[in-house]
C-alpha positions in Angstrom: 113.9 18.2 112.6 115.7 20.4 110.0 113.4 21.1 107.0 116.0 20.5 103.7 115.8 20.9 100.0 115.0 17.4 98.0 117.0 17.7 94.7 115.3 14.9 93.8 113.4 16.4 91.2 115.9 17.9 89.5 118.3 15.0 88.2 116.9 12.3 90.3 116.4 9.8 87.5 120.4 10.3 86.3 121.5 10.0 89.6 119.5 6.4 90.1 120.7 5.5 86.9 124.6 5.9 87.7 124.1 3.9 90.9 122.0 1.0 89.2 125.0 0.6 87.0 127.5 0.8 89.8 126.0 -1.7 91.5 126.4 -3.8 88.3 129.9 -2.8 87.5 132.7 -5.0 88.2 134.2 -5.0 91.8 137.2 -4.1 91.0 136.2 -1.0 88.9 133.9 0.2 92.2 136.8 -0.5 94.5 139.1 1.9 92.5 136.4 4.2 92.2 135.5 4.2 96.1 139.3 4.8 96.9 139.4 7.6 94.2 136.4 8.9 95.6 137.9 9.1 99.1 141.4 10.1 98.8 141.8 11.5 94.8 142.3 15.1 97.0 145.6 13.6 97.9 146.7 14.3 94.2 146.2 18.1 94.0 148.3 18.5 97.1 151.3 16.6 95.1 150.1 19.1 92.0 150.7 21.9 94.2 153.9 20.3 95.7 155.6 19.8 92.3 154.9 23.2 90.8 155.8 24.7 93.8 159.2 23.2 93.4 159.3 23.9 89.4 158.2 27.5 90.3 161.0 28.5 92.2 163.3 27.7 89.3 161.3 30.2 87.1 161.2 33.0 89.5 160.4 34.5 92.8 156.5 35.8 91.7 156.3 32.2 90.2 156.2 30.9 93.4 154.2 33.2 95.3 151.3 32.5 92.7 152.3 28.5 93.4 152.2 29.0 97.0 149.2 30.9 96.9 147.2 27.3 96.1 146.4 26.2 99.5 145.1 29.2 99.8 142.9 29.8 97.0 141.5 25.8 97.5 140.8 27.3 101.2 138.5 29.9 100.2 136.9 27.8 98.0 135.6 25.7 100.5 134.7 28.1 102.5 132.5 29.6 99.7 131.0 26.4 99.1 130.2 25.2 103.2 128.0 28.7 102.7 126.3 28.0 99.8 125.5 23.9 101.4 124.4 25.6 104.8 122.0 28.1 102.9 120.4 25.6 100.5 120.6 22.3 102.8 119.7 20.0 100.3 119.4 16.3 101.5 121.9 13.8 100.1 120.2 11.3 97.1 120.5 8.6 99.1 118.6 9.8 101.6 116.0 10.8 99.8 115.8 8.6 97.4 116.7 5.8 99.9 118.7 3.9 97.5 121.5 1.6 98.5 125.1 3.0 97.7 128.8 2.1 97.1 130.0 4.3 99.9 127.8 5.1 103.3 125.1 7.2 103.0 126.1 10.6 105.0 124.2 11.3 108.4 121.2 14.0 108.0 122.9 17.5 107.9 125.8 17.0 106.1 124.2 18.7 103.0 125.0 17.5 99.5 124.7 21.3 97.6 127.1 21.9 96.3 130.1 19.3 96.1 133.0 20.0 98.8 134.9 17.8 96.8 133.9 18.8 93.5 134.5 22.7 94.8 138.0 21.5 96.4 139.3 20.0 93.1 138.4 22.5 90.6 139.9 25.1 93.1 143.0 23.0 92.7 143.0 22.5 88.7 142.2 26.5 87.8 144.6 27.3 90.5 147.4 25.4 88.7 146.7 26.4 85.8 147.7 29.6 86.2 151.2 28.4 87.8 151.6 25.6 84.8 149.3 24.5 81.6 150.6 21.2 81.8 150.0 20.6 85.9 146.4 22.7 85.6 145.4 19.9 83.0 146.6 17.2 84.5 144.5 18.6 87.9 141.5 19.3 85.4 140.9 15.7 84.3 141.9 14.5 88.6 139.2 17.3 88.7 136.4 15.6 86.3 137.3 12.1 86.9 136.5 13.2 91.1 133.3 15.0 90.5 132.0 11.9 88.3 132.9 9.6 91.6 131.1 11.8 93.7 127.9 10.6 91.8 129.3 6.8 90.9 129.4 6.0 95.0 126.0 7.7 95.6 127.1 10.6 98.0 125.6 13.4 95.4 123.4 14.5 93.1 125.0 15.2 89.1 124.0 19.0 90.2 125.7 18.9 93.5 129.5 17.9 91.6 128.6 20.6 88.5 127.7 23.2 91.3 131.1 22.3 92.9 132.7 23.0 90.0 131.6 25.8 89.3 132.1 27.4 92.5 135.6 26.2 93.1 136.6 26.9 89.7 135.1 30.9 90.0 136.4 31.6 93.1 139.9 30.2 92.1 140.4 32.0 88.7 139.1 35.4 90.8 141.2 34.6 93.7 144.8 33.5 91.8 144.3 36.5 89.2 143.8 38.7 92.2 147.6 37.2 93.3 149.3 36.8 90.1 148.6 40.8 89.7 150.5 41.1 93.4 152.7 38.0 92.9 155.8 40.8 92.7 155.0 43.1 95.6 154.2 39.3 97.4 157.6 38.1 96.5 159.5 40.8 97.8 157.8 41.8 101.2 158.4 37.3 101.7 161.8 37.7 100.8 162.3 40.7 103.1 161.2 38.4 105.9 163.9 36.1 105.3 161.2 33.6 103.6 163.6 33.6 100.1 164.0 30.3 100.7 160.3 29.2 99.8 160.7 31.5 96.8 164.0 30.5 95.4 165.6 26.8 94.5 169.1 26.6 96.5 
């Protein structure tokens, strides 16, 4: 058996205490939650979407730095599946053996940090730097996805802040790294006849 980390110890008691009052929440506030939890990721792809399409109204560089998103989410989580295979902490559930909103994940899918925490705040600081407005609207997404995290049982409070802090480092390093090449970018895509990702019609 795979020896694992037990974050138990460090917010154990706040983690129990967010599923106790799950489980005596309404129904209808844990369903919404649950499908949040599950599928919220969906939204920072339409993020990215519209200001992709905004972007190419503003200019070609605009666009590479849009484009550059899926990207920048990408590395992300590659940063974080790292960090979970060197710590391997067990998931609260299983080591607290409590009884959850969502199913408890099978032993070595590792809880630290937050995939989904990292992916999201990837997403929001990514935005960000194509549009203030999108970037916020991605940041709260962002918050309200990490807090679900906890709410269904799947991770510790540590696991979702550790997310975010990874995905939201390795985003702002990442896009500032492409917003300083976002001209040199545009023009070698443009050159290979990609103008059309860069430019509305």
């Amino acid at each position: 058996m795979i020896l694992a980390f037990d974050g138990s110890s460090i917010d154990g008691s706040l983690y129990s205490g967010v599923v106790a009052r799950a489980h005596h929440s309404a129904d209808w506030l844990d369903d919404t939650v649950s499908v949040w939890s599950t599928y919220g990721l969906l939204v920072f792809a339409v993020l990215a979407v519209i200001g992709w399409w905004r972007a190419r109204r503003v200019s070609p560089a605009a666009a590479v730095t849009t484009l550059a998103v899926p990207v920048v989410v990408v590395a992300a989580y590659g940063v974080d599946l790292l960090l979970k295979a060197a710590v391997r902490e067990n998931r609260p559930c299983q080591s607290l053996r409590v009884t959850t909103l969502d199913a408890c994940p099978a032993h070595g899918d590792w809880s630290f940090p937050s995939n989904h925490a990292a992916i999201a705040a990837a997403a929001a600081v990514a935005l960000f730097f194509v549009s203030r407005l999108l970037g916020a609207i991605a940041g709260v997404a962002a918050a309200a996805l990490a807090v679900s995290r906890v709410w269904v049982g799947v991770h510790y409070p540590h696991d979702v802040l550790a997310g975010v802090v990874v995905g939201g480092l390795v985003a702002w390093a990442a896009t500032f790294v492409v917003r300083r090449q976002s001209g040199s970018l545009a023009r070698r895509l443009t050159s290979r006849r990609l103008g059309a990702l860069l430019l509305a019609s």
